[in-house]
C-alpha positions in Angstrom: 67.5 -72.4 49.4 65.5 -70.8 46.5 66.1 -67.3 48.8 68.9 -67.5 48.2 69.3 -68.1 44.7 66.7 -65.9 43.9 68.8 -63.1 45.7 72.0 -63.9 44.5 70.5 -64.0 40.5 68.9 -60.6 41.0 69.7 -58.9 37.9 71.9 -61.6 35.8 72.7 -59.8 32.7 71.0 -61.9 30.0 73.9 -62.8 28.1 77.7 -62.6 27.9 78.6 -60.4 25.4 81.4 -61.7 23.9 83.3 -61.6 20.6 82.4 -64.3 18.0 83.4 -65.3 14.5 80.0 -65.3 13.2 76.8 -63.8 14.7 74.5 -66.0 16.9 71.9 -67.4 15.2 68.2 -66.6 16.3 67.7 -70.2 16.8 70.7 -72.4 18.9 71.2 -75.4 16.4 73.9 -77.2 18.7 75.6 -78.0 15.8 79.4 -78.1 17.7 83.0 -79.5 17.8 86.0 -79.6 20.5 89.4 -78.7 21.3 91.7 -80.6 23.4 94.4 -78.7 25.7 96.4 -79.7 28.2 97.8 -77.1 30.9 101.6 -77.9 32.0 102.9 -79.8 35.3 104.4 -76.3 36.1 101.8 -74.5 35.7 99.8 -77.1 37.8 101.9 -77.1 40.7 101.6 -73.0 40.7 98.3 -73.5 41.0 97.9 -76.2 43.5 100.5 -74.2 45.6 97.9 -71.1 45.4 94.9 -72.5 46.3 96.5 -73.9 49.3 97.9 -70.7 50.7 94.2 -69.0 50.1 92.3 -71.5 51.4 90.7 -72.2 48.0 90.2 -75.3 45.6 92.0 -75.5 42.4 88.4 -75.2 40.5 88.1 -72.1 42.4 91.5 -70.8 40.9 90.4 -71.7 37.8 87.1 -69.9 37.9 88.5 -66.9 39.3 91.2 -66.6 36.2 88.4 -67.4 33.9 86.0 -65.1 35.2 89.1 -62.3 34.8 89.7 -63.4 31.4 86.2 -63.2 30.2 86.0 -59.5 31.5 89.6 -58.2 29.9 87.6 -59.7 25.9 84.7 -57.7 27.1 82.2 -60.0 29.0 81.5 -57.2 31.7 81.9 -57.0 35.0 79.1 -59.4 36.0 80.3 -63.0 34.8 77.7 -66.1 35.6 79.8 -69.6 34.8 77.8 -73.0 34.9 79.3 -75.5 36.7 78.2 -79.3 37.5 77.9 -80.6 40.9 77.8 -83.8 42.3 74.3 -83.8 44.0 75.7 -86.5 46.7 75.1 -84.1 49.6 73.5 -87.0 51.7 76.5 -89.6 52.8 73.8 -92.6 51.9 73.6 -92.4 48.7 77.9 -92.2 48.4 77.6 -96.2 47.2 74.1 -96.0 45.7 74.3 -96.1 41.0 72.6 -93.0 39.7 73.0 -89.6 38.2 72.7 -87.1 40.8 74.4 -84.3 39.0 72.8 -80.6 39.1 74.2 -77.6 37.6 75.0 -74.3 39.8 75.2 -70.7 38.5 78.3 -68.9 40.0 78.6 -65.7 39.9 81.7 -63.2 40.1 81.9 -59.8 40.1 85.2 -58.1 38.8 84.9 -54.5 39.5 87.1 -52.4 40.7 90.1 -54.0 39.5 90.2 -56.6 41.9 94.0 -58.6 42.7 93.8 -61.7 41.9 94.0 -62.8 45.7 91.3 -60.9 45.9 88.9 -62.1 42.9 90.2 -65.6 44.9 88.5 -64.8 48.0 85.3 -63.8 46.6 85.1 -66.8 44.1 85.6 -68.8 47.5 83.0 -67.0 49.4 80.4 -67.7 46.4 81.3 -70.9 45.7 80.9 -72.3 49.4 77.4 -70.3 49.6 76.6 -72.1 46.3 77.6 -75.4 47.4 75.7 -75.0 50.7 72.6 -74.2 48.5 72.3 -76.7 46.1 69.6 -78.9 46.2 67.4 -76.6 44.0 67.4 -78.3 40.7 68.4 -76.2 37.8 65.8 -76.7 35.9 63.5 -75.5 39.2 65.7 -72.5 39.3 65.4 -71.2 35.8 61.6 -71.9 36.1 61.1 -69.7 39.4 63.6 -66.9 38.3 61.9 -66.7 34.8 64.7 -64.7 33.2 64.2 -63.5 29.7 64.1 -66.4 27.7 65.4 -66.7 23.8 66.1 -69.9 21.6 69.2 -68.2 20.8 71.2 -68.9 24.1 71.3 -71.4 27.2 69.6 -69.2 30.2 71.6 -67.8 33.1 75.1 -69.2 31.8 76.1 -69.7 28.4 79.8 -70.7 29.6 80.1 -73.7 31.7 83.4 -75.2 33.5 83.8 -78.6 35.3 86.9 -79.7 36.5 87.3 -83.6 37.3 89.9 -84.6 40.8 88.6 -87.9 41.7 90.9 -90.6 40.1 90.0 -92.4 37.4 88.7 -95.9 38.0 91.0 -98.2 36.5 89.6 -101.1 33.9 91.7 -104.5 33.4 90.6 -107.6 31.4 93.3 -110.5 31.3 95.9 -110.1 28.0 94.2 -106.6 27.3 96.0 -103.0 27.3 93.2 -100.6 27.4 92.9 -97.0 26.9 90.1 -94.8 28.0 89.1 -92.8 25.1 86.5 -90.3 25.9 83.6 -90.0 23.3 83.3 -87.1 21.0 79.8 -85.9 19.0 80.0 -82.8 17.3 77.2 -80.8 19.6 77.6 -78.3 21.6 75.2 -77.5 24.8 76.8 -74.2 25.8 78.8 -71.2 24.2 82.1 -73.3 25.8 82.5 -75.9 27.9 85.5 -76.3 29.3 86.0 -79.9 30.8 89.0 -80.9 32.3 91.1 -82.9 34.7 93.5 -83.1 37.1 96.5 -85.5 36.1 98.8 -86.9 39.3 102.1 -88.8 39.5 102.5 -91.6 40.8 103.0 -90.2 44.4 100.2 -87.8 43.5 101.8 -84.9 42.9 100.4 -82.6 40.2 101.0 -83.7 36.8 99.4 -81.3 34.8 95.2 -80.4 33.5 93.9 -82.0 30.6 90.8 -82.0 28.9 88.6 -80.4 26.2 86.5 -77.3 25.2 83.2 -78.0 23.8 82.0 -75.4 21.6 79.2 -73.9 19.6 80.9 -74.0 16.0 78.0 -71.5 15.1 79.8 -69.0 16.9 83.5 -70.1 16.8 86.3 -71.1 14.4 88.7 -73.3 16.1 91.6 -71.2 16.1 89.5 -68.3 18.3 89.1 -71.0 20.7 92.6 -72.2 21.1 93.7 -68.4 21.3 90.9 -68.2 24.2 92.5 -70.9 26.2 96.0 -69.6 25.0 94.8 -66.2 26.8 93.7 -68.1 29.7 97.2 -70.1 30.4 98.8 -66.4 30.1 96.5 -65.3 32.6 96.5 -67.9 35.2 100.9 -67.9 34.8 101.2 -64.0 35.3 98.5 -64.3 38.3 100.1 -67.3 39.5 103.9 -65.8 39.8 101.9 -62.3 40.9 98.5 -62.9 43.0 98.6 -59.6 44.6 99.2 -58.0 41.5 95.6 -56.0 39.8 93.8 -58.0 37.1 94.0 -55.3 34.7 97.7 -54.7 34.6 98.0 -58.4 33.5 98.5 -58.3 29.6 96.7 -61.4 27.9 98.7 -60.2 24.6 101.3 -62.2 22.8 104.7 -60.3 22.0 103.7 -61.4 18.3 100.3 -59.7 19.0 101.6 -56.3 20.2 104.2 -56.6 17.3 101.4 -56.9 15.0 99.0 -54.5 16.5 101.2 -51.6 17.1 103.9 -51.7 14.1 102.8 -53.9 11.2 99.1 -52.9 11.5 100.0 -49.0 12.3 103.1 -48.7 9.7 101.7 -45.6 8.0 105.0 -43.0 8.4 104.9 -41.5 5.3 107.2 -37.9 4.4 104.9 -34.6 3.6 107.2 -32.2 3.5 107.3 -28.9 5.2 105.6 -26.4 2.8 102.2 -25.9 4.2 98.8 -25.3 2.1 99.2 -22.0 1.2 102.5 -22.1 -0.3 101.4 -25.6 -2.0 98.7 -24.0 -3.7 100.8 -20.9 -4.9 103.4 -23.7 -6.3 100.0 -25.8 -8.0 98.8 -22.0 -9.5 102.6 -21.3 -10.5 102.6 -24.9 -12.2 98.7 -24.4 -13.7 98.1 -20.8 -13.9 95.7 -21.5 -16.5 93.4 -24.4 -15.4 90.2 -23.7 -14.0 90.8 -23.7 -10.2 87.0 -22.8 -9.2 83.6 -23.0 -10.7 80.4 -21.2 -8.6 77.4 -20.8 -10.3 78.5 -18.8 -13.8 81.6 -17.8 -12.4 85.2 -19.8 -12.8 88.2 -18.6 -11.3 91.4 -20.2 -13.2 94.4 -21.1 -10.3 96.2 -17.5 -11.2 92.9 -15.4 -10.5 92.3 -17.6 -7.3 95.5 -17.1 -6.0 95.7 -13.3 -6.7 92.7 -12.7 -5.6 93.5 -14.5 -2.2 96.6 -12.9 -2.3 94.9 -9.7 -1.9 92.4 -10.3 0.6 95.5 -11.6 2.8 97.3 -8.3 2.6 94.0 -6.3 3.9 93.9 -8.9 6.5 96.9 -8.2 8.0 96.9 -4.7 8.1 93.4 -5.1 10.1 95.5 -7.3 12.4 95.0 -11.1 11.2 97.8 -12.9 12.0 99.0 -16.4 13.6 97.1 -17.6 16.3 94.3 -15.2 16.0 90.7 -16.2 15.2 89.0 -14.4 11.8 85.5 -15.2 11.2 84.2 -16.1 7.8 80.2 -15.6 7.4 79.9 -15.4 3.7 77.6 -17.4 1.2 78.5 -20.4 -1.2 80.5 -18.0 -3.9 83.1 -17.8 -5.0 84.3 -15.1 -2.7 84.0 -17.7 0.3 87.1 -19.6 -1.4 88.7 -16.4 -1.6 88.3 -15.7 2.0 89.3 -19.2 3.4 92.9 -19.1 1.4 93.3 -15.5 2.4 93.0 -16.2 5.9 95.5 -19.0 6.3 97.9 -17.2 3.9 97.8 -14.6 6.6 99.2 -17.5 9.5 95.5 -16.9 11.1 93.0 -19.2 11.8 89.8 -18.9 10.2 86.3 -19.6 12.0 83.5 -20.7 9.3 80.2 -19.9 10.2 77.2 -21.0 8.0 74.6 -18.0 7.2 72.0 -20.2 7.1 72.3 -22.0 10.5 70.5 -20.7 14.4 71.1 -17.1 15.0 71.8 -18.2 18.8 74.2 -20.7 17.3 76.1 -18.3 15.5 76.4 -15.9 18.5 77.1 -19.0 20.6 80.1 -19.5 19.0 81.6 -16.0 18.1 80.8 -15.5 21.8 83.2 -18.4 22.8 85.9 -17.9 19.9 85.8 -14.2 19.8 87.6 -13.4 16.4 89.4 -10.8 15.6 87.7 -9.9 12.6 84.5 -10.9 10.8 84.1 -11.6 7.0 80.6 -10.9 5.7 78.8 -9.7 2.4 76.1 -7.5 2.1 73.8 -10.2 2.2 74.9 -11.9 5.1 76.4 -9.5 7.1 72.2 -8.4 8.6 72.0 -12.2 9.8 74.9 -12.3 11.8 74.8 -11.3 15.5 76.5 -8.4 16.5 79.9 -8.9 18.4 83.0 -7.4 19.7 85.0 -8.2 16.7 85.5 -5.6 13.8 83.5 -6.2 10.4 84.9 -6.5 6.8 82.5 -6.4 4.3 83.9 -8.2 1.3 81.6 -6.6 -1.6 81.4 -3.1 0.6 82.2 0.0 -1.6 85.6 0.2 0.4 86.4 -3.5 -0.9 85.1 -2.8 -4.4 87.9 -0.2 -4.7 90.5 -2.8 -3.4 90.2 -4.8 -5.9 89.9 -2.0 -8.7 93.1 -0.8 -7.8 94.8 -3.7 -7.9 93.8 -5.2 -11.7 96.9 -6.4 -12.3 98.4 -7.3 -9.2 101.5 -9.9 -9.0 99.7 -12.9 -8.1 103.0 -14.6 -7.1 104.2 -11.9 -4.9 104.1 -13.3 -1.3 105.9 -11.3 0.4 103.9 -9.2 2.6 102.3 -12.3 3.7 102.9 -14.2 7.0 103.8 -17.6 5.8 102.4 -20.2 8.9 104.5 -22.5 11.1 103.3 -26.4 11.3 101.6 -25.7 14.8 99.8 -22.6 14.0 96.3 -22.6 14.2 95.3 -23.0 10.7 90.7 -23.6 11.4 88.5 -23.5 14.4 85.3 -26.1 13.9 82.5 -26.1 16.2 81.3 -29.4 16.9 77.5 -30.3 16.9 77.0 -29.5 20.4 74.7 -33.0 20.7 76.9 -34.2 23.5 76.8 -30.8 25.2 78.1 -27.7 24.4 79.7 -27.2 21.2 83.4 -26.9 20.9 85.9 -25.3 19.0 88.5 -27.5 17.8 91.4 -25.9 17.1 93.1 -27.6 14.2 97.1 -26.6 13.3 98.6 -26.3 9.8 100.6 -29.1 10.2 97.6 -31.4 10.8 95.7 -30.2 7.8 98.9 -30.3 5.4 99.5 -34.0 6.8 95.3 -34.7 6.0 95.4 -33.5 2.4 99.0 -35.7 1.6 97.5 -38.7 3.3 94.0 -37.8 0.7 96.2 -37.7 -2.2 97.1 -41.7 -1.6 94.3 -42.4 -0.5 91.7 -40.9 -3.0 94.4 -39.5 -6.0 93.1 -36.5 -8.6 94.6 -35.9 -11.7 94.7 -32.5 -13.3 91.9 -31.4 -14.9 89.5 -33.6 -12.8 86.1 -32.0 -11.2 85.1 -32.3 -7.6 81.5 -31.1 -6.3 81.7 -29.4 -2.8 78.0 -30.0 -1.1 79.3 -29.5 2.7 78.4 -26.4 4.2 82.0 -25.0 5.7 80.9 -25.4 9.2 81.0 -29.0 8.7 85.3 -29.8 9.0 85.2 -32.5 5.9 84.5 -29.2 3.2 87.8 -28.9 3.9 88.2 -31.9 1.7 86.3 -30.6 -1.4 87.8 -27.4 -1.2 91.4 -28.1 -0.8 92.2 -31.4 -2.3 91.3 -30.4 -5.7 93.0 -27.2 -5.7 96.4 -28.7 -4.3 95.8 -31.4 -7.4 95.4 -29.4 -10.6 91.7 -30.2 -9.9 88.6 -27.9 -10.2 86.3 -27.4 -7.2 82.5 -27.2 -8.6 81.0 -25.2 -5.4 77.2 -26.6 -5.1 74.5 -23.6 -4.3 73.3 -24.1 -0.8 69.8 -24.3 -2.3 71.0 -27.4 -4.7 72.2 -29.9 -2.2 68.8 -30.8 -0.4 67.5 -31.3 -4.1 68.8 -34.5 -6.0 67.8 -33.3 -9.2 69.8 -30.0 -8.9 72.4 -32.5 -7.4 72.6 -33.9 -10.7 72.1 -31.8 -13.3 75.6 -30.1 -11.9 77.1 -33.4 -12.3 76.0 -33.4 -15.6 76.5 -29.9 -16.2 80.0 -29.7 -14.6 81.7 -33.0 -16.0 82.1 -33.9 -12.3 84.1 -36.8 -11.7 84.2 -37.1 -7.8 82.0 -36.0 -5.2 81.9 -36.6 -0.9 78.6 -36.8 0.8 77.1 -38.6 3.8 75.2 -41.7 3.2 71.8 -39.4 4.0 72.8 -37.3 0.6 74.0 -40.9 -1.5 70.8 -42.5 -0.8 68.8 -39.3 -1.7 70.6 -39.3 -4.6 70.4 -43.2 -5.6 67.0 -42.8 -4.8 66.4 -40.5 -7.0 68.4 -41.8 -10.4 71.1 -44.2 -9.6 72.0 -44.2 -13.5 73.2 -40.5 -13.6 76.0 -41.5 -11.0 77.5 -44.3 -12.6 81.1 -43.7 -13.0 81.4 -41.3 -10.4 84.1 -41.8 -8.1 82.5 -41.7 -4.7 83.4 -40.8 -1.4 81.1 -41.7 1.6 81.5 -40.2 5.1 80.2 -38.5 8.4 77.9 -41.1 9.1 77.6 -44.9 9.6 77.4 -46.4 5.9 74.6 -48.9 5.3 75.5 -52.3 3.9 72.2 -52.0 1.6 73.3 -48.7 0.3 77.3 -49.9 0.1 75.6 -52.5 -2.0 74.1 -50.1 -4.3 77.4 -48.2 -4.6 79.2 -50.7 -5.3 77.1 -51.3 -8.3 77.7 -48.3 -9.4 81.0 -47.8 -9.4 84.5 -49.2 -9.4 86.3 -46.2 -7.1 84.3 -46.2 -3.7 85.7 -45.1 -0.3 84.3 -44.7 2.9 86.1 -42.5 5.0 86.1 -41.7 8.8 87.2 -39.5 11.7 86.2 -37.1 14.4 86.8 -33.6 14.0 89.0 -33.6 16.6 91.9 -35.3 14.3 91.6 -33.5 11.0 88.1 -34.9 9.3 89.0 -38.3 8.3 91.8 -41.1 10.3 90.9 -44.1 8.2 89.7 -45.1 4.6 88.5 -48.1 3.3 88.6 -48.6 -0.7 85.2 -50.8 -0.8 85.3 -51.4 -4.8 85.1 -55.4 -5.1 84.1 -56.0 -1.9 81.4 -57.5 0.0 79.1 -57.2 3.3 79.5 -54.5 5.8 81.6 -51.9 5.1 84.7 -51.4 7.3 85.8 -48.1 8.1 89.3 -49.2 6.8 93.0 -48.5 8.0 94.9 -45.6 9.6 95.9 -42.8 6.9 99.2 -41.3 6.8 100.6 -41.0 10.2 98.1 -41.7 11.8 98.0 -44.6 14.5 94.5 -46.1 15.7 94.2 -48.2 18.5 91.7 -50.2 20.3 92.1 -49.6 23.9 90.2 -50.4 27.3 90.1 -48.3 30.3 92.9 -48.2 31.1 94.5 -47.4 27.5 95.8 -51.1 27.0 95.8 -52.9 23.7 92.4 -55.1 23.6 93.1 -58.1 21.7 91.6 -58.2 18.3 88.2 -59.2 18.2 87.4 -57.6 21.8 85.1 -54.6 22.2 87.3 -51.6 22.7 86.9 -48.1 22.3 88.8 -46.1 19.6 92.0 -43.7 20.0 93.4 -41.9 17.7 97.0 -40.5 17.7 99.8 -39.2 14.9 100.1 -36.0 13.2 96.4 -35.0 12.5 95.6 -34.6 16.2 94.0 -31.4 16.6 95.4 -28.9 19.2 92.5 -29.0 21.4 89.7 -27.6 22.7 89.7 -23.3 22.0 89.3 -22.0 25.2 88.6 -24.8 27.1 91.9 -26.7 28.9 90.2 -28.9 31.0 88.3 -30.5 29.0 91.3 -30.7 26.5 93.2 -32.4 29.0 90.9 -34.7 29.6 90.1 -35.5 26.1 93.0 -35.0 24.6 95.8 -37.9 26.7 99.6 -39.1 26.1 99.7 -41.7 23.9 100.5 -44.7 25.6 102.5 -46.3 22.7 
C-alpha cells in the first residue's frame, strides 16, 4: 500500500495557494472559529440523482465540485483534499468501541477543462484506489513521503472535507426532549474543514446537507468563508442542471458581483473633447503667451516662443514629407530644441520615434531598422552617434536650419494653417519597449489615446498655472510624455533636467531648489536615491511615483514627506499610466489604485472571465488609451492585443 501512495503523492504541490484575508503566519496558532450552512432539499436531490447515474457517491460529487471550485479562486490544477475514513475495513471489528479513523489524501487533477461528468469519473477512480489503500496510517505516510515541512501549514492537505450518511443514533430518557447540539471550540486544525451531513425524510428521501466549516480565523474573516460556500452551492447547482457542460464556462459570480465589478468599479466615462494636443497647446500659448512654457539649462522658452518655434519646424517637416501615419525619428539631446522637435512632429499629423543618444549603438539601429522613419532629427552633436540608415537627415542646428529660423524672426506663431491637423487614430508616438521579454517593440500609440492620457492626468494629478514640473525621463521611456506635456497643456512650466543631473541626487536637487519645482515623476530607484540623499530638500514636493513596483518602506518615507503622493501605473502598450492611487493618508502597501478616465481594468483568467475579487488573476486593460499595436508586427498584435470581452 505505501507504493502506492508514495506514487500517487509524487510531486504534491506544497500548499494550496489560495486567497486569504490576512497573510499566513510563520507559525499555525490554531486559533479558529465556524460557520454553519445548510445546502437545500433541491439541491440535495440533484445531487443524489447524479451520483447515481455516474456510478459515484454523493461525497464523491461533492469533492469533485470542490476540487473545481478551488481551481476557478486559483488553487491550481493539482488539488490534494483530506478526508477521514472509517478504518473498519475488517467486518470484526464493525461491533467492537474504538477510534479507528485515518485520514486519506485525494487527489484531483483539473486540467484541461474537464466536464463535470468527467472531473466525476476521475474523483471516482481515485477515491476507490484510495479506499482500497488505506491501512497506511497518516501519520506513517507523511513520515515516509517526507514532504517539505513548515509550522505554517498542515502537510499534504490544508483543506479537509468529511461528509456524515450513517443516521444518527437516537437518545431518549423518560420525560426528556433532547437535542443533539454539536460542540464548538474556537480552533481550527486545517485551512477549512468542511463537515457536514446528509439529512433524510422520514421515508429517507433527501432532505437537504447540513453542517459546519471550521476555519483558521488567522487566515479568514467570516464573510470570505460564507462567500466560499456561497461559490460552492453556485457551482454544484449549474453542474448539477449541466454535468456535461466544461468547468470553466460555469460562472461562480453573483449578478451583484458582475454588476459591481464591471459598472460601479469601472464607471470612469468621462468627455475630452475632440481637439487633440497640438491644437490644445496652441489654445494654452493663445491663453498664456507670456508664461514661461520651458526651462533647459539657461534657456526659457515662454508658451508664444515654444509654439512658434514648433510651428516652424512643422512646416519644414512637411515639405520633407512628414505627414500622418509616417514615422519621423527624433535623436536630439535634452535641450530645448528636443521639445521643439516632439510638438513639431505631431503638429505635422506624423508620428514621432524618440531615440536616446546616449543608449546602445546596436539598439538604436535595431529599432530605426524595424520602424524605418521617414526622416531623422539630429544636431551636430548627436547626429555622428547615430547609425546610418535609409531615412533622410535633418540637422536641426545645421547652417541650412540656422537660416530657417533667421528668416523667420517674427513669424505668426498662431498661424496653423499650413499644418496637417491629426485625426484621433493617427499615430501620434512609436515607443520601443525594453526588449527584456524578447525583441523590442514598437508601440504604436494614436492621438486619441494620448489626448484621453493627459485629460484623465489633469483629474488625476491637477497643475495650476504657473506651477514647475522637472522632466528626468529620457524620451525613449513613454511616461516623459507626462513631464513634457501635462505641464504645457496646464499653464505649467517644464524644467527639462540635463541628462548628466538625474543619476546625481545633488544636481537632482539643487534644480529643485534652483527652479521652484513643485512636482516631479520618477521611479522608486530615483525617490530613494533621492530620499537617501536629503529627504528634507523634498518636503512639499508633490510626488509622482511610477515604472516600477513601489516599496512600502519607501511609500512610508514619502508619505512623510508630503501630503500630494501618487503612484501611478501602466504598460506602454495603453498610454504610460491605466491606474492611480492618491497614497497621502494612507497606510501599508501601496495599491496601484483605480482605472483613469476611460479606461476599464479587469481581472481575468484564461479564458478572459471575471475572477472573483480576491482570486489571483492576470490584468487586462481596455478603453480609450489602448495603443494601436505592435509597428510592423500583426501577429503578435493580434495575439496581444484581443476583443474585449465586456
Amino acid at each position: 500500500q505505501i507504493t502506492y501512495w508514495t506514487r500517487q503523492l509524487a510531486d504534491l504541490p506544497d500548499h494550496l495557494d489560495l486567497p486569504t484575508d490576512r497573510p499566513r503566519p510563520t507559525i499555525t496558532t490554531y486559533r479558529g472559529d465556524y460557520l454553519t450552512v445548510d445546502i437545500d432539499p433541491t439541491l440535495h436531490q440533484h445531487l443524489t440523482d447524479l451520483a447515481r447515474t455516474t456510478g459515484a457517491s454523493l461525497f464523491m460529487v461533492l469533492q469533485a465540485g470542490l476540487a473545481a471550485l478551488l481551481t476557478r479562486l486559483g488553487a491550481g490544477h493539482d488539488i490534494p483534499l483530506g478526508s477521514p475514513i472509517a478504518g473498519r475495513t475488517d467486518h470484526n471489528l464493525d461491533h467492537l468501541i474504538g477510534f479507528f479513523v485515518n485520514t486519506l489524501v485525494l487527489r484531483t487533477h483539473t486540467h484541461d477543462n474537464p466536464t463535470f461528468t468527467q472531473l466525476i469519473n476521475q474523483v471516482r477512480d481515485t477515491s476507490l484506489h484510495a479506499y482500497a489503500h488505506q491501512d497506511v496510517p497518516f501519520e506513517y505516510l507523511v513520515e515516509h513521503l517526507n514532504p517539505t515541512r513548515t509550522l505554517s501549514h498542515h502537510p499534504l492537505f490544508q483543506i479537509m472535507l468529511a461528509l456524515q450518511n450513517a443516521p444518527e443514533a437516537t437518545f431518549q430518557l423518560p420525560g426528556l426532549h433532547i437535542d443533539i447540539t454539536p460542540g464548538r471550540t474556537h480552533t481550527a486544525k486545517f485551512d477549512l474543514f468542511f463537515s457536514l451531513a446528509e439529512q433524510r425524510g422520514p421515508h429517507g428521501e433527501p432532505h437537504g446537507i447540513t453542517g459546519a466549516i471550521e476555519y483558521s480565523s488567522d487566515l479568514y474573516d467570516p464573510h470570505t468563508v460564507q462567500t466560499l460556500f456561497d461559490r460552492w452551492v453556485r457551482l454544484l447547482q449549474a453542474a448539477a442542471t449541466a454535468p456535461d457542460r466544461p468547468l470553466g464556462t460555469i460562472d461562480i459570480l453573483t449578478p451583484e458581483e458582475h454588476r459591481r465589478l464591471l459598472d460601479t468599479w469601472l464607471d470612469t466615462g468621462t468627455e475630452v473633447g475632440t481637439e487633440l494636443l497640438p491644437a490644445r497647446f496652441a489654445a494654452q500659448a493663445r491663453a498664456t503667451p507670456d508664461a514661461v512654457a520651458l526651462i533647459a539649462g539657461d534657456s526659457e522658452l515662454t508658451y508664444a516662443e515654444l509654439n512658434r518655434r514648433s510651428e516652424l519646424l512643422a512646416r519644414t517637416l512637411l515639405s520633407r514629407g512628414a505627414g500622418p501615419d509616417r514615422v519621423v525619428a527624433v535623436a536630439l539631446p535634452r535641450s530645448a530644441e528636443l521639445v521643439v522637435a516632439l510638438l513639431a512632429v505631431l503638429k505635422t499629423g506624423a508620428a514621432y520615434l524618440p531615440l536616446d543618444p546616449d543608449h546602445p549603438a546596436g539598439r538604436i539601429a535595431y529599432v530605426l531598422e524595424d520602424a524605418r522613419p521617414a526622416l531623422l532629427l539630429t544636431t551636430l552633436a548627436t547626429d555622428a552617434r547615430i547609425p546610418g540608415g535609409a531615412a533622410e537627415r535633418l540637422v536641426l542646428d545645421s547652417a541650412e536650419m540656422r537660416e530657417l529660423w533667421a528668416g523667420h524672426p517674427d513669424g505668426d506663431p498662431w498661424d496653423a494653417g499650413v499644418t496637417a491637423p491629426p485625426r484621433a487614430a493617427d499615430a501620434a508616438y512609436v515607443i520601443y519597449t525594453s526588449g527584456s521579454t524578447g525583441r523590442p517593440k514598437g508601440v504604436v500609440v494614436p492621438h486619441g489615446a494620448l489626448l484621453n492620457f493627459l485629460e484623465a492626468m489633469r483629474q488625476e494629478v491637477p497643475l495650476r498655472p504657473g506651477e514647475r514640473l522637472l522632466a528626468v525621463t529620457t524620451v525613449a521611456f513613454d511616461i516623459a510624455a507626462l513631464e513634457l506635456y501635462h505641464p504645457l497643456l496646464s499653464g505649467a512650466a517644464v524644467v527639462l533636467a540635463p541628462k548628466e543631473a538625474v543619476p546625481q541626487p545633488s544636481a537632482v536637487l539643487a534644480l529643485i531648489a534652483r527652479h521652484g519645482v513643485t512636482v516631479m515623476q520618477g521611479t522608486p530607484s530615483l525617490w530613494q536615491l533621492l530620499v537617501s540623499h536629503e529627504p528634507e530638500a523634498l518636503r512639499g514636493l508633490r510626488m509622482l511615483v511610477g515604472g516600477e513596483a513601489l516599496p512600502t518602506a519607501l511609500a512610508e518615507s514619502l508619505r512623510e514627506l508630503t501630503d500630494d503622493l501618487t503612484n501611478l501605473y501602466g504598460p506602454t502598450e495603453t498610454t504610460i499610466w491605466s491606474t492611480a492611487a492618491d497614497l497621502a493618508g494612507g497606510r501599508g502597501a501601496p495599491p496601484i489604485g483605480r482605472p483613469i478616465a476611460n479606461t476599464r481594468v479587469y481581472v481575468l483568467d484564461g479564458a478572459l472571465r471575471s475572477v472573483p475579487p480576491g482570486v489571483v488573476g492576470e490584468l487586462y486593460i481596455g478603453g480609450a488609451g489602448v495603443a494601436r499595436g505592435y509597428l510592423g508586427r500583426p501577429g503578435l498584435t493580434a495575439e496581444r492585443f484581443v476583443a474585449d470581452p465586456y
